[in-house]
N, C-alpha and C positions, 0 to 999 in steps of 0.2 A: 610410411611407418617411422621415417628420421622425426618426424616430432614425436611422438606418441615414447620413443626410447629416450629422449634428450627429457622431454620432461618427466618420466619416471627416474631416471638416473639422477634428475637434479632434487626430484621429491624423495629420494632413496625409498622407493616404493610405498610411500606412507603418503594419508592423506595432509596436502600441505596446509590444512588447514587446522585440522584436530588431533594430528599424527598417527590415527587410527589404522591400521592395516588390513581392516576387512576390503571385500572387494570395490576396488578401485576403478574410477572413467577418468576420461579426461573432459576438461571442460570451458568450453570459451569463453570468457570473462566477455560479454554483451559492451558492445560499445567503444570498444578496443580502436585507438590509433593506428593501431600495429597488427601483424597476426602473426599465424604460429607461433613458437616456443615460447615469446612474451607477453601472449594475450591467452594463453593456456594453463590450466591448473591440474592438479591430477588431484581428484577428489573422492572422498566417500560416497556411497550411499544413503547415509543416514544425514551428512552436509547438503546434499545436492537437493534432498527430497524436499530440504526445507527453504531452501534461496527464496521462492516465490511464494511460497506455502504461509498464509494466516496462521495457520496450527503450528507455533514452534516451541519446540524442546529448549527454555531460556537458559536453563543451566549447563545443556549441552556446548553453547554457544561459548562458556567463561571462558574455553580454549583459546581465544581471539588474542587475550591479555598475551599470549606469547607470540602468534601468530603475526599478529600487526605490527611486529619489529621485524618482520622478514627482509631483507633486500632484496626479494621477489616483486616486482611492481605489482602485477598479476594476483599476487597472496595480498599485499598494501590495499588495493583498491578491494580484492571479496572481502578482505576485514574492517575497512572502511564502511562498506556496506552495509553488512551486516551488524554492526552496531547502530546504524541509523536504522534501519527496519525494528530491532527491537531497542530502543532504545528509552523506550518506557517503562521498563523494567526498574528503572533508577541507575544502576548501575555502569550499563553501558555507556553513559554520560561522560563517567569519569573516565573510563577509557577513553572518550573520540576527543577529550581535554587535553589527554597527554601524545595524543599520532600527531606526526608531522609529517607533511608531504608537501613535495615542492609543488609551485601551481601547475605545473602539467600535467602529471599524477593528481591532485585532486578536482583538476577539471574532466579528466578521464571517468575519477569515480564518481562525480556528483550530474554524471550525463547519464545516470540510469534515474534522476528525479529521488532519491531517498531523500536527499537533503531536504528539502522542499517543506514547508512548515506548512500542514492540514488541521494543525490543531482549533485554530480558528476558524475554519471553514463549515459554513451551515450547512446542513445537509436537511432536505425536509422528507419525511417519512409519513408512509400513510397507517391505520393500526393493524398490519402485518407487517410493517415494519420494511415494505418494499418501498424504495427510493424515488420522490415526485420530482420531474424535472419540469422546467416550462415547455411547456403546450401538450404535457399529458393529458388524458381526461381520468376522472374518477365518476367513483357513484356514492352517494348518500347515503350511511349504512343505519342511519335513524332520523326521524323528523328535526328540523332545525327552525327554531322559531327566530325570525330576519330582526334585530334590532332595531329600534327604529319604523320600525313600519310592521304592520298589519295581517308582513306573509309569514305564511309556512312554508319551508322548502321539506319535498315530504322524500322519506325515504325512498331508496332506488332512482332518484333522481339526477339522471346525467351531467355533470359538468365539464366542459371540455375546453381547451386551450388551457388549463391554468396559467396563470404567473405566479412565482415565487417572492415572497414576501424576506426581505435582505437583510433583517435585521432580528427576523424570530421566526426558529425553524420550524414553530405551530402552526404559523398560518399562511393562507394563501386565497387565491384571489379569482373567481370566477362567475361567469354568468348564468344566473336562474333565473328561468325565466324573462328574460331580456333584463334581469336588474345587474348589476355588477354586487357581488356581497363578498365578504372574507369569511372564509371557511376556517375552521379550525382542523389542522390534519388528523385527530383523532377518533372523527367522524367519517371519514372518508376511505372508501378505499380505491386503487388504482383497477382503472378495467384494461 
């Protein structure tokens, strides 16, 4: 229980993130050098729900602007964080412009992968919108008349192993009927 009172006494019972005082955990900052009292935060409910959470509350977040001057390492790196998660917003931008962390502290924080630039990254989808990776199969959710040649690739028709095509997340790449053709992902769906 010595950490769980060292890091409430040093939080003075509030969350150290948003300064909130509803009920309070404590919480292991993932990836921590170190453990106990310096890789521990004492947090909210309403903070914690969203660390990993798609669905987040952005304006809940503005707290950070004071939060990320902490001399807490432990507060540094979750504010760090969390500006990179949403930082689409626009605004958190200008925040993660003005933190400063020495490199051990921002190698600490940049080893949960936020940092990591996806913006570029194709992703190819079928039309529900579920995720094709290579060597999935799909099926043909309408007849596809083959360019070039003479065939119909007819609805309900199996493709399987795809390849991902690296340059346009529309298309992709598999065999019908022993021919090799490029599917368009919009026709397809994942089986």
């Amino acid at each position: 229980m010595s950490i769980e009172r060292d890091v409430t006494k040093r939080a003075e019972n509030r969350c150290e993130l948003c300064k909130s005082e509803e009920p309070l955990a404590l919480y292991e900052v993932p990836n921590s050098p170190t453990e106990g009292v310096e890789a521990t935060l004492l947090v909210c409910q309403r903070c914690s729900s969203q660390f990993d959470s798609e669905e987040r509350d952005i304006n809940h977040w503005r707290c950070l602007n004071d939060s990320m001057w902490s001399t807490v390492p432990a507060v540094q790196v979750m504010a760090w964080r969390m500006l990179h998660r949403i930082k689409a917003a626009g605004w958190p931008q200008d925040l993660l412009d003005m933190i400063y962390m020495d490199e051990e502290l921002l190698r600490w924080a940049a080893a949960a992968g936020d940092a990591q630039d996806t913006s570029n990254t194709i992703v190819h989808r079928d039309v529900n919108g579920a995720i094709l990776e290579a060597g999935d199969s799909v099926v043909l959710i309408k007849d596809l008349k083959v360019k070039g040649s003479s065939m119909v690739a007819k609805q309900g028709t199996a493709v399987r192993r795809i390849s991902l095509d690296q340059d346009n997340e529309k298309y992709i790449e598999g065999k019908v009927d022993g021919q090799q053709i490029v599917l368009v992902t919009d026709y397809v769906k994942k089986m």
